[in-house]
N, C-alpha and C positions, 0 to 999 in steps of 0.2 A: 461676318460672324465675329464676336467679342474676341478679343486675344488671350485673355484666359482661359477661354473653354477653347480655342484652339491647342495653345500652351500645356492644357493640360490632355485633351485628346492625346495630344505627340506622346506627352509624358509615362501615359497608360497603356500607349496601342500595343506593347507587346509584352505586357505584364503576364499575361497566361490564363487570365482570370475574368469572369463579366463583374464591370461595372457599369455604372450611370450615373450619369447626372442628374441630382436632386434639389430641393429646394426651390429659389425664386428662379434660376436660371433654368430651370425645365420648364418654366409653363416660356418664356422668352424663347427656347428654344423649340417649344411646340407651336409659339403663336409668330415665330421667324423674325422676332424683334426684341429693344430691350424696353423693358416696362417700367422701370423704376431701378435706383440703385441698391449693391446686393452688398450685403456686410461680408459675404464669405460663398467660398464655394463650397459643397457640401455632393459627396458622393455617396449613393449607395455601392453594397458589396455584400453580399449571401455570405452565410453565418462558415461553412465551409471552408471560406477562403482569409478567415479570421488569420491566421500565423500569416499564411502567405503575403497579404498584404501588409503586414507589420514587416517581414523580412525584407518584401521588397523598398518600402519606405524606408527603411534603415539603411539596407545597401545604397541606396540613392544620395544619402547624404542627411537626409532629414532624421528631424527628430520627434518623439511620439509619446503623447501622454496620457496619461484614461483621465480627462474630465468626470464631472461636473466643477463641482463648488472650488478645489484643488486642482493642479495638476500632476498625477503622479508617473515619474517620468518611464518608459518602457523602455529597458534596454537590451532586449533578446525577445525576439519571435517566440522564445520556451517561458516566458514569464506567466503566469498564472494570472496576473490582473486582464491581458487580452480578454477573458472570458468571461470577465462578470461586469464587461460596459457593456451599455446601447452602442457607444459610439467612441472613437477616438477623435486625438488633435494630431495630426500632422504639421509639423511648421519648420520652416525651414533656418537652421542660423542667422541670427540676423535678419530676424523678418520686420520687416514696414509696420505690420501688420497687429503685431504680436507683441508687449513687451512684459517679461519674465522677471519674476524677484523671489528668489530662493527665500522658501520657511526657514527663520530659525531656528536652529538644531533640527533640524529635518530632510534627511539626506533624498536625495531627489524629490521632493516636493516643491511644488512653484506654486504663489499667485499670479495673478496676469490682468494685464492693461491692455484695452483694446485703445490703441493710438488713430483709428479713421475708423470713419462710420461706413465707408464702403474700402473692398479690396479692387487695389489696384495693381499690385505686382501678385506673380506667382511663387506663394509662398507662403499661402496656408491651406488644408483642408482640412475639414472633418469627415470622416470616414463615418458612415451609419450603416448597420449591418442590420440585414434582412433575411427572412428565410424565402427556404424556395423548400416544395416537396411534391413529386412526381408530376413535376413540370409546371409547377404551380405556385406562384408568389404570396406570400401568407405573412397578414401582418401580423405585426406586433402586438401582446396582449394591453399594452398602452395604448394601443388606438382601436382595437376589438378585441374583445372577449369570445367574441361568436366565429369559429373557424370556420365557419361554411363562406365566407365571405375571403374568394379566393382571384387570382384572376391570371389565365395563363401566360408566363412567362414572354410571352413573343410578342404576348399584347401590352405584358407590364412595362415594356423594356422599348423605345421605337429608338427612331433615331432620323438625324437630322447631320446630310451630308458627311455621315460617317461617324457623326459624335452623338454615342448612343445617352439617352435619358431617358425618366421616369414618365411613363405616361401621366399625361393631365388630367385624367379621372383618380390615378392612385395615387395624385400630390392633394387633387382638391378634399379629396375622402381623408388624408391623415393631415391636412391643416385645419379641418371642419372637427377634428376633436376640443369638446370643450377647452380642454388643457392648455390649448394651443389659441383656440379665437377668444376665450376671457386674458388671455396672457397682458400683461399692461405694452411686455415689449414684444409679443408678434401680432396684437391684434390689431392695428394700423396697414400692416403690408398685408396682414393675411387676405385682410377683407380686400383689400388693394387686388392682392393675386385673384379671389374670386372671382371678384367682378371683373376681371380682364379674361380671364379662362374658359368660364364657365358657358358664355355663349354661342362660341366658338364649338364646344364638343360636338364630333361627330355624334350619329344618332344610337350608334349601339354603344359607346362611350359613357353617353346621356342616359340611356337605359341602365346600364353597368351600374351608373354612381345612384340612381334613385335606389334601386334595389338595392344598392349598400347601404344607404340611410336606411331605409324602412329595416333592415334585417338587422341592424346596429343600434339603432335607435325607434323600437316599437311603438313611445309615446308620442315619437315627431322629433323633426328636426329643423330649427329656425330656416334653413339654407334648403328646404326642400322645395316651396314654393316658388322660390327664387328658379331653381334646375326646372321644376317642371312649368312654370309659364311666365318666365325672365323678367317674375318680378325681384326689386334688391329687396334685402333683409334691412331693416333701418332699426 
């Protein structure tokens, strides 16, 4: 297995809290291989454990900032910006990974240089926060509108030799948001991730994700054909 999703396994196993691995590294982790190189590792975390895991990143050494377009830097678990990201940056001093250049006249505000097009030390994450409600993983209104589109917990979450991730029906369903496959810069891998995933789903997996297009997507969906009879989308 990769050294960074071991690296970071260690890093997590006693944080108190579920997470998972998300992004390109779940479907690698679901298909027991690596598929292509990953800019970044990217975990999910339930809306819940929003402070705790700011506090815990902080006590570790790192540092946290609410993206997007800026980075604004978080420096206490009690700050108020926690709550109104999708997602944070975690990155550690002196990252490889990562390089920072303070706004002027702008007291904790940074631009940022990404220095490699894949991560190779441990030393950055994005944190993506998810809900969960009575046992039940529930996305984001950026990737659906329609709440009936749920999927329990135990199935959202697997895991592999102990390094738990994001099932690969609930990575293929939130990278198949238009948002995400017209993207200039994730439509390349996304379709990359597809087509390496998507064959491979178990059969109630397979089942799970048509039903999520049809219920998400009423008028169709490019990538539906493809899941139901392994044709690719071109």
């Amino acid at each position: 297995m990769n050294k960074l999703l071991l690296e970071c396994n260690e890093f997590f196993k006693d944080c108190g809290f579920i997470y998972a691995i998300g992004g390109g590294w779940a479907f690698d982790l679901f298909l027991n291989k690596k598929t292509r190189p990953h800019a970044d590792i990217d975990i999910s975390i339930f809306d819940e454990d929003r402070k705790n895991i700011v506090e815990f990143m902080l006590n570790k050494g790192w540092n946290v900032y609410g993206p997007p377009k800026y980075l604004e830097q978080i420096v206490s678990s009690d700050d108020e910006l926690i709550y109104n990201r999708h997602a944070v940056w975690t990155i550690k001093p002196y990252s490889s990974l990562i390089k920072l250049k303070p706004e002027t006249g702008k007291e904790n505000i940074y631009t940022h240089e990404v220095l490699h097009h894949e991560q190779l030390d441990f030393d950055f994450i994005e944190i993506i926060f998810n809900k969960q409600e009575n046992g039940k993983f529930i996305f984001d209104s950026f990737i659906s509108q329609d709440n009936d589109i749920t999927r329990e917990v135990d199935k959202a979450i697997l895991y592999n030799n102990g390094v738990p991730y994001m099932a690969p029906e609930i990575m293929l369903f939130i990278i198949s948001n238009p948002g995400y496959m017209d993207s200039v810069y994730h439509k390349e891998k996304n379709q990359a991730d597809f087509d390496s995933a998507a064959p491979f789903l178990p059969k109630e997996s397979r089942e799970w994700l048509i039903n999520a297009f049809e219920t998400a997507y009423p008028k169709g969906h490019r990538r539906l054909e493809q899941l139901k009879y392994g044709e690719k989308y071109v």
